[in-house]
C-alpha positions as CSV (number, residue, x, y, z in Angstrom):
1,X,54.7,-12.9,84.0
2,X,53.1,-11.0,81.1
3,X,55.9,-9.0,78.9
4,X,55.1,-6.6,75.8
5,X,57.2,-5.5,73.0
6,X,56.4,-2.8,71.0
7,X,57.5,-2.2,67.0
8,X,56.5,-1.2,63.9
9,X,55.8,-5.0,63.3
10,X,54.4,-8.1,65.1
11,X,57.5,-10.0,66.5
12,X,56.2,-13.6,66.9
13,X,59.6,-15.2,66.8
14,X,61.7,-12.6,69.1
15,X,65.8,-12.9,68.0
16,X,68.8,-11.1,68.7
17,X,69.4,-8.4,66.4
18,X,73.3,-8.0,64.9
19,X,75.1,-4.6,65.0
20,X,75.7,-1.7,67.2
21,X,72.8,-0.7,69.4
22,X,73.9,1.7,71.8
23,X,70.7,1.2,74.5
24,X,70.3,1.4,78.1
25,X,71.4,-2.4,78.6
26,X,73.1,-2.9,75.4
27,X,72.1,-5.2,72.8
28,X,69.2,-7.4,72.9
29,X,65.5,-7.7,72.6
30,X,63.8,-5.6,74.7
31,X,60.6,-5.7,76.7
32,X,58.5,-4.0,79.4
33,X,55.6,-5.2,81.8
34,X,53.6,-2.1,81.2
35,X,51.3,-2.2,78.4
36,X,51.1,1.7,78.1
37,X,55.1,2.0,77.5
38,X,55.2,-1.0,75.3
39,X,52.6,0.8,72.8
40,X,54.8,4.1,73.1
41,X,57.7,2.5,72.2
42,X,55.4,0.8,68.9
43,X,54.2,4.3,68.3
44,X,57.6,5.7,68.2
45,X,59.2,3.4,66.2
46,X,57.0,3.0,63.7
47,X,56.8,6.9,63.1
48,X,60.9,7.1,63.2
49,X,61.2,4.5,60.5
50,X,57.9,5.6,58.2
51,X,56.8,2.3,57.7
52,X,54.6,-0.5,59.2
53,X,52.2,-0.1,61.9
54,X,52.5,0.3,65.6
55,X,52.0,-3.1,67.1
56,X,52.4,-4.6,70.5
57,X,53.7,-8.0,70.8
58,X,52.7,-10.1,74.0
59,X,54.5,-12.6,75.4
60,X,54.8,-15.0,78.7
61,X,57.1,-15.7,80.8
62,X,57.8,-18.4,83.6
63,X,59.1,-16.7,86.6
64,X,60.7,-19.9,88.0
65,X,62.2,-20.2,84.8
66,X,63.7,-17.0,84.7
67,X,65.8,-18.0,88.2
68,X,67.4,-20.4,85.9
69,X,69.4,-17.7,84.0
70,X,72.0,-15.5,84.9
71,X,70.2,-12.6,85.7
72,X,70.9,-8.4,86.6
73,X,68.4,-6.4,88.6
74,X,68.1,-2.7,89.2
75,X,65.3,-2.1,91.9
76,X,65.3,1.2,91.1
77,X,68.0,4.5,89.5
78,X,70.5,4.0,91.4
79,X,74.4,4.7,91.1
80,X,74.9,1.2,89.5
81,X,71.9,1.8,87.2
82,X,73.2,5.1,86.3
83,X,76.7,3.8,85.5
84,X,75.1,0.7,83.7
85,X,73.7,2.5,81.6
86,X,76.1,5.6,80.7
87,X,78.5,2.5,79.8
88,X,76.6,0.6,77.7
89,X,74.9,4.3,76.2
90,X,78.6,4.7,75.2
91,X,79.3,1.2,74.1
92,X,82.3,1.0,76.5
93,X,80.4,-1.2,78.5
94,X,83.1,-4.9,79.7
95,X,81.5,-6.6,82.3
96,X,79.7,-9.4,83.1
97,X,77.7,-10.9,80.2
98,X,74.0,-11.6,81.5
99,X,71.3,-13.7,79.9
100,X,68.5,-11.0,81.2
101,X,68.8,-7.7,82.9
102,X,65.9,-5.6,84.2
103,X,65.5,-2.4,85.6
104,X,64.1,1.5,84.7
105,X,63.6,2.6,81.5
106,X,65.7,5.6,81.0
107,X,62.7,7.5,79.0
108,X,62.2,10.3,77.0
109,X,62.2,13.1,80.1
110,X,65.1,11.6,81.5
111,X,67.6,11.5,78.6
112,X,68.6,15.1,78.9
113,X,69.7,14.0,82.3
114,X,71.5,10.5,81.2
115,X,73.1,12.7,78.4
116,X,74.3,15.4,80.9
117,X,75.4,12.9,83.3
118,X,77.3,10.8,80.1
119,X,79.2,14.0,78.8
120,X,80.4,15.0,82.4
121,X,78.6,17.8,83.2
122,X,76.3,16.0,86.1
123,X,77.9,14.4,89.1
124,X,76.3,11.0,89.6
125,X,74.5,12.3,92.9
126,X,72.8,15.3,91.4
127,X,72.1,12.8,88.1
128,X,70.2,10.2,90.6
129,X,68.8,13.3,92.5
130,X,66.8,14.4,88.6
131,X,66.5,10.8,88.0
132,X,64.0,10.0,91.2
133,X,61.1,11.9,90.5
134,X,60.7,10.6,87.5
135,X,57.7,7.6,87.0
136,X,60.0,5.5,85.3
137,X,58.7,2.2,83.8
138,X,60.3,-1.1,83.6
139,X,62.3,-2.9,81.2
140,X,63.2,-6.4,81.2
141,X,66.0,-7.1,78.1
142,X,66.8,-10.8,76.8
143,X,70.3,-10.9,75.7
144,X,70.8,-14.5,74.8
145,X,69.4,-16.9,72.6
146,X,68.7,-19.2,75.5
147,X,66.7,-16.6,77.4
148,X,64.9,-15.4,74.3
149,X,63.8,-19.0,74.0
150,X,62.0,-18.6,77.5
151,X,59.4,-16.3,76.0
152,X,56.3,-17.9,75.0
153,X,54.4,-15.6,72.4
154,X,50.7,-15.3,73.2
155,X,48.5,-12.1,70.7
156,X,49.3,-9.3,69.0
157,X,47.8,-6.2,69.6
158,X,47.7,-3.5,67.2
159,X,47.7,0.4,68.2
160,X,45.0,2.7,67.6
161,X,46.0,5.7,66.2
């Protein structure tokens, strides 16, 4: 399986980050299989920090590999997802500790939603019931040193601006 990362740098060497990132599956290094939301994410961090350029980082992945690990899916926004995700948004998040977890990509249009839905003022049916029309895209997070060193980098791409 092909995986991108987007940043404001090329990441050849992928490694957990330290301190308090408050993202849809908590901390780790993140990555998607579609190309088109990798380079977003590139774009956008690179314009939020002011420095670097946009790059896409391109990696591969044994699947067989990946049944090794102790993994989390979400097939899709469901009630789990949704939960998932307002827990970890909050950092309140005391689970199970996974080596990889994949799932949606809560994205920019659906934030207002996850937001409503964290502060109380969405029920989690009429959350999921916003959530679904959405095209969300994937994201497949590596949350362990022993799962990061799965990924096999292969290019770097660079955006056009």
């Amino acid at each position: 399986m092909i995986l991108y990362h987007g940043s404001n740098v090329p990441v050849k060497h992928p490694k957990l980050l330290e301190g308090r990132r408050t993202l849809d599956f908590g901390q780790g290094f993140y990555t998607t299989s579609d190309y088109i939301q990798a380079e977003k994410w590139a774009v956008n961090i690179t314009n939020r920090r002011g420095n670097g350029e946009a790059a896409v980082s391109v990696y591969e992945i044994d699947n067989e590999k990946i049944l090794e690990l102790k993994t989390l899916t979400f097939d899709s926004p469901n009630g789990k997802w949704l939960n998932f995700v307002a827990e970890n948004r909050k950092d309140i998040y005391k689970g199970e500790e996974y080596d990889i977890i994949r799932g949606p990509v809560a994205n920019d249009n659906t934030m207002p939603i996850l937001n409503m839905y964290i502060s109380g003022f969405l029920d989690e049916e009429f959350a999921i019931k916003r959530l679904l029309p959405q095209k969300l895209k994937d994201q497949c997070v590596f949350k362990t040193q022993k799962a990061i060193g799965l990924l096999q980098f292969k290019e770097v791409i660079i955006c056009k601006k």
